[in-house]
N, C-alpha and C positions, 0 to 999 in steps of 0.2 A: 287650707292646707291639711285641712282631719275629715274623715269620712264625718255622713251623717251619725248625730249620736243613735246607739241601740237602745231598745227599753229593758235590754240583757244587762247594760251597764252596769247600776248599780251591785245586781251580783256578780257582775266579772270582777269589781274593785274587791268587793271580800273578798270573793276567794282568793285575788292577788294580794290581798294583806294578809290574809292567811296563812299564804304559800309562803312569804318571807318574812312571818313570824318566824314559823317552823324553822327557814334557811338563817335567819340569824341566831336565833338559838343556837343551832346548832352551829355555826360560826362564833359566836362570842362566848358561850358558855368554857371554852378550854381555858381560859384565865384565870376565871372565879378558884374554879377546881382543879391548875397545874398543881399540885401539891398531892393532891388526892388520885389525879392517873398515874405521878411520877409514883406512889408507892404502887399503886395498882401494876405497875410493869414492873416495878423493883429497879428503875432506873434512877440516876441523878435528875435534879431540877434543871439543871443544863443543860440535857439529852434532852427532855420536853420542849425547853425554850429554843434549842437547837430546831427542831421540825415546825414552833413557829415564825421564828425568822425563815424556814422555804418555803414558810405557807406567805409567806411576805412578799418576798423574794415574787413568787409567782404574780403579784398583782401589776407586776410589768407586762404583761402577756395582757394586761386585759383589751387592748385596742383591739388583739387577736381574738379571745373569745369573746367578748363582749360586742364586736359587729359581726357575729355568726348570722345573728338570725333578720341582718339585712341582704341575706343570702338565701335561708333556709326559712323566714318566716317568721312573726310573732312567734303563731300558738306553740308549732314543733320546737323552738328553742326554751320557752319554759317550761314544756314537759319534761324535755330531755334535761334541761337542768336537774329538773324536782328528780326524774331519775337517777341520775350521778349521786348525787345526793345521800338516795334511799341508797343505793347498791352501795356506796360506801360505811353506810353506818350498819349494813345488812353483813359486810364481810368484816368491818372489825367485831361485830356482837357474834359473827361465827369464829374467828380468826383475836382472839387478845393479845398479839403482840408487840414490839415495840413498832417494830418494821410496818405492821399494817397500821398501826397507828398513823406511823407516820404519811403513810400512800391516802391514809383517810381521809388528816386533814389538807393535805393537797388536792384528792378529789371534790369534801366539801369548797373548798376553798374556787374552784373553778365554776364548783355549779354556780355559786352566788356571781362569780365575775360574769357568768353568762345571764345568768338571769336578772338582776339588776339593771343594767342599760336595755334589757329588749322591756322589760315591766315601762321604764318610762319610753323610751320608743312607743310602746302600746299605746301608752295613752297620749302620746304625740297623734297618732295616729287617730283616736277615736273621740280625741276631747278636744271642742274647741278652747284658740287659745285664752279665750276671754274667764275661764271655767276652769282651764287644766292645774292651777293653782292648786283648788281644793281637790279634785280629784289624787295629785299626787302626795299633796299633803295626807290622807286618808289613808294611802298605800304606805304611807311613811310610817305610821303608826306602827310596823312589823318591826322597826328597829325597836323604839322606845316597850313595845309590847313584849319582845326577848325577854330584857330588865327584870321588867314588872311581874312579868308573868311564866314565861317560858323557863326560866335559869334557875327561878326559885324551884318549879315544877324539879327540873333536871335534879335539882340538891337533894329535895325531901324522894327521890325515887335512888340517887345514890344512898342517902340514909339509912333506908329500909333495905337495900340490896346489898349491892359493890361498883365499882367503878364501872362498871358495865352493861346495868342496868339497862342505863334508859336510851343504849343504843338500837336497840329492837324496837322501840318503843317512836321513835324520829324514825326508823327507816319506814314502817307504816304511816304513821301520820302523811310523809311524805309521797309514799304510793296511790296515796288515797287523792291527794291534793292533788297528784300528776293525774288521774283519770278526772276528777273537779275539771282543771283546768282544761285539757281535751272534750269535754263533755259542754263547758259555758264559751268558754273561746268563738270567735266567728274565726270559721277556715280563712287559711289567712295562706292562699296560695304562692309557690315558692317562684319569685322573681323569674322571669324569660332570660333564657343565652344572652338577649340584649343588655342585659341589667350590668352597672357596673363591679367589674369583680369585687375582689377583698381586697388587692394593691390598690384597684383604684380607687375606691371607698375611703382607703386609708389617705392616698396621696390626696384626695377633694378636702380631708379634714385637716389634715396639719401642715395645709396650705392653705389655708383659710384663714386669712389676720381674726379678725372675728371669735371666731370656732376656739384658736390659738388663745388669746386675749382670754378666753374663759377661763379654759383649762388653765392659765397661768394664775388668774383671779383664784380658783379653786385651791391650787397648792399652796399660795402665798397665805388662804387663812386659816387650810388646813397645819400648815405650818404653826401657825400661832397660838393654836388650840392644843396640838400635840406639845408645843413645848412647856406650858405650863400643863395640861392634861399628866403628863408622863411623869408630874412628881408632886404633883398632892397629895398621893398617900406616903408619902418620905415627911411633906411638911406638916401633916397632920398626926402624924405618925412620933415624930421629933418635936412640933412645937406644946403637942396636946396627950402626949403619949396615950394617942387611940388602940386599943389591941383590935384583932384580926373583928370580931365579929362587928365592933363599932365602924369601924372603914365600913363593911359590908353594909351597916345600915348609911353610912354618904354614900355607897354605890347606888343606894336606891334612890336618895335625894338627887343623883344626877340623873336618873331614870325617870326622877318625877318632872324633872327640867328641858329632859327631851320630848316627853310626853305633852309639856302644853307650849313645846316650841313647836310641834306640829300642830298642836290643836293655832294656836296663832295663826301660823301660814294656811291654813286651812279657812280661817276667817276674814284672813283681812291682805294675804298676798295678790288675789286677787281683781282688791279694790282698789290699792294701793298702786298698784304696777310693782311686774316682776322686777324691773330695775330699782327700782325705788327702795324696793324692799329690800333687798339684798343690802344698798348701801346705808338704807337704817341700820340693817341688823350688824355690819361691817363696824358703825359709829357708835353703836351701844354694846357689843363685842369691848372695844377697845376701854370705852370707858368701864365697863363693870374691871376688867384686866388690872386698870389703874385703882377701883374700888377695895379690890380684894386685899394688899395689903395695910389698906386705911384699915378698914371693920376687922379685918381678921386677927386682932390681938385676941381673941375671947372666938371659942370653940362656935358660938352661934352667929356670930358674924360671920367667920368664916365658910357656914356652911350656908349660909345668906349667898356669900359673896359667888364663891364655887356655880349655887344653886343661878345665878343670874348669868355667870359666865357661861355655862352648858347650855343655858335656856336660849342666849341670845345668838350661841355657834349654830345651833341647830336650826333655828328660827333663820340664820344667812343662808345654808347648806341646802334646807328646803325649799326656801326662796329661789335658789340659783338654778336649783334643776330646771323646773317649767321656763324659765327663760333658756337655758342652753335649748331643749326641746325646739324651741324654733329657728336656732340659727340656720341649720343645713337640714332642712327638712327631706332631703330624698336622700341621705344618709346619717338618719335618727341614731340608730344605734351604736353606729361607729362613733359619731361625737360624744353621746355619753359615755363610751368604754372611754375613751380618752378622757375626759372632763373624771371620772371614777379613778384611772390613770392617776392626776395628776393630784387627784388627794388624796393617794397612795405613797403618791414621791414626797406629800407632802408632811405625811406621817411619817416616814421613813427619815425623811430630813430631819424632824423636831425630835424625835425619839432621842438618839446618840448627842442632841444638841441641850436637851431640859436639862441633865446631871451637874455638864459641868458649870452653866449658868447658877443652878441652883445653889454652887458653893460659896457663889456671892451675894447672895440672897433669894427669896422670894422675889422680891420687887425686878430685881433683873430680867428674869422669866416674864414676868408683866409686860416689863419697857419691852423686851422683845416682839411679846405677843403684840403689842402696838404698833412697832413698825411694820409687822409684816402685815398688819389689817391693812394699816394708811397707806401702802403700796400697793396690796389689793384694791384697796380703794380708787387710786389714782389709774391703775389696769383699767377697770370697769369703766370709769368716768369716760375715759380716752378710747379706747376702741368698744365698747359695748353699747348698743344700743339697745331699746325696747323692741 
């Protein structure tokens, strides 16, 4: 079901982890430093959080953008991403307003919904599936890589500047990687009149028990993650009275956890099988969940505990992609915008839902996070196959 492999391969992968270094960075860095563009515009904290709840809001669309480029092609849709991208961080560093702000991170915001499912589409298409494990794992590394590398980059260049800095600074990065990628890509010509549209691409995937079963597996554990994820730094914060820069250094400890939950799925997803793997990671998800208010009376268990739970979400989320990759192979793209879809919904769900669990404790948030793995779980068991 995948072309033969190229011996351009291995550099197509970097430069695809490259390219969504750079796109996640600039995707997750506006959290770190909401504080620092709300003075930057001279707006409230609530006007920031207000454009990104629509930068939220928009990853409902993603079935729409995210099967572009089972229409338009691999390589032309991660270009055109990397370009939306660059153009958007080229007019807020001309243009500092709040309003362009906001246009910005809805433009950031679509490149990535576009280019994320066509990246693993790509390598549906170029990696056999016996292989595609590591390959996507490898690509994964652009999330954990933001963290580690890109956000701190963003901060010490706010530092030295203004909030505005290192918006010129992403829109090149990114021009550069959009020529990269046109330049290593194999032409990857745009589908014949024959080919099926965008409706019916769509209607083949969310008529697919199978395809469906994923995406549901996806939001049930994104759900569980977001709900404890969305109030650690309140319990850390209240049980350990951490100030702003100590949080900062647990945001790295989760960065360290994402970082060798891809290196894991990279080694061993697939020897394991992609099913397999998923429901380890589903089964040790839950129990680290139930771990964390054991050890976490004392600040270094807690950040033990945290450090296992991120390590073992990530390690399922990895695992899951290369098996969606082959359910509906002649509409790759469109199953993962949805499958990306539905642990959107599933953030979106946990978010409004962590606070008020949290008023009855930590442990609540856990027992949650448990249910919604063991349901995931029972999703996958039942309609997913290898």
């Amino acid at each position: 079901m995948s072309a033969p492999p190229s011996p351009r391969l291995p550099g197509q992968i970097m430069t695809i982890t490259l390219a969504r270094t750079a796109a996640n960075t600039g995707f997750r860095m506006v959290y770190p430093f909401l504080p620092v563009f709300a003075r930057g515009m001279r707006v409230s904290l609530e006007t920031v959080a207000y454009a990104i709840t629509l930068r939220s809001l928009l990853g409902l669309a993603t079935p729409l953008l995210g099967s572009l480029s089972d229409r338009w092609g691999r390589r032309r849709a991660m270009v055109g991403a990397l370009l939306l991208f660059s153009l958007a961080f080229l007019m807020l560093s001309l243009w500092p307003t709040v309003e362009m702000f906001f246009l910005a991170l809805l433009m950031v915001s679509a490149s990535k919904l576009i280019l994320d499912p066509t990246v693993h589409a790509y390598l549906g298409d170029r990696v056999a599936y016996g292989r595609r494990g590591l390959a996507i794992a490898i690509t994964e590394f652009g999330w954990s890589g933001a963290t580690l590398v890109g956000i701190p980059l963003m901060g010490w260049m706010i530092a030295m500047g203004d909030w505005t800095t290192p918006f010129p600074l992403l829109a090149a990065i990114a021009m550069v990687l959009a020529l990269a990628l046109a330049l290593r890509l194999e032409r990857d010509p745009v589908p014949s009149g024959t080919a099926p549209s965008l409706r019916a691409n769509l209607r083949i995937v969310f008529r697919h028990r199978t395809a469906m079963a994923g995406v549901l597996t996806g939001l049930l554990f994104s759900l569980a993650n977001e709900a404890v994820g969305v109030v650690y730094g309140v319990w850390l914060e209240a049980d350990f009275s951490l100030q702003v820069a100590a949080l900062g250094a647990a945001t790295i400890v989760i960065g360290l956890a994402e970082l060798l939950g891809e290196g894991l799925v990279a080694r061993l997803v697939d020897r394991l099988g992609k099913r397999r793997a998923v429901l380890w990671g589903l089964a040790a998800n839950s129990l680290t969940a139930l771990l964390i208010p054991l050890i976490g009376r004392q600040l270094s268990g807690a950040l033990i505990g945290l450090f296992l739970f991120f390590l073992t979400f990530e390690f399922t989320i990895v695992s899951m992609i290369p098996l969606m990759t082959e359910i509906l192979p002649q509409a790759r793209a469109t199953t993962m915008a949805a499958f990306i879809m539905g642990l959107a919904l599933g953030r979106a769900l946990g978010a409004p839902l962590g606070p008020p669990l949290f008023t009855l404790g930590l442990l609540t948030n856990c027992l949650f996070a448990v249910g919604a793995n063991l349901l995931a779980l029972g999703v996958l068991r039942a309609y997913v196959p290898e």
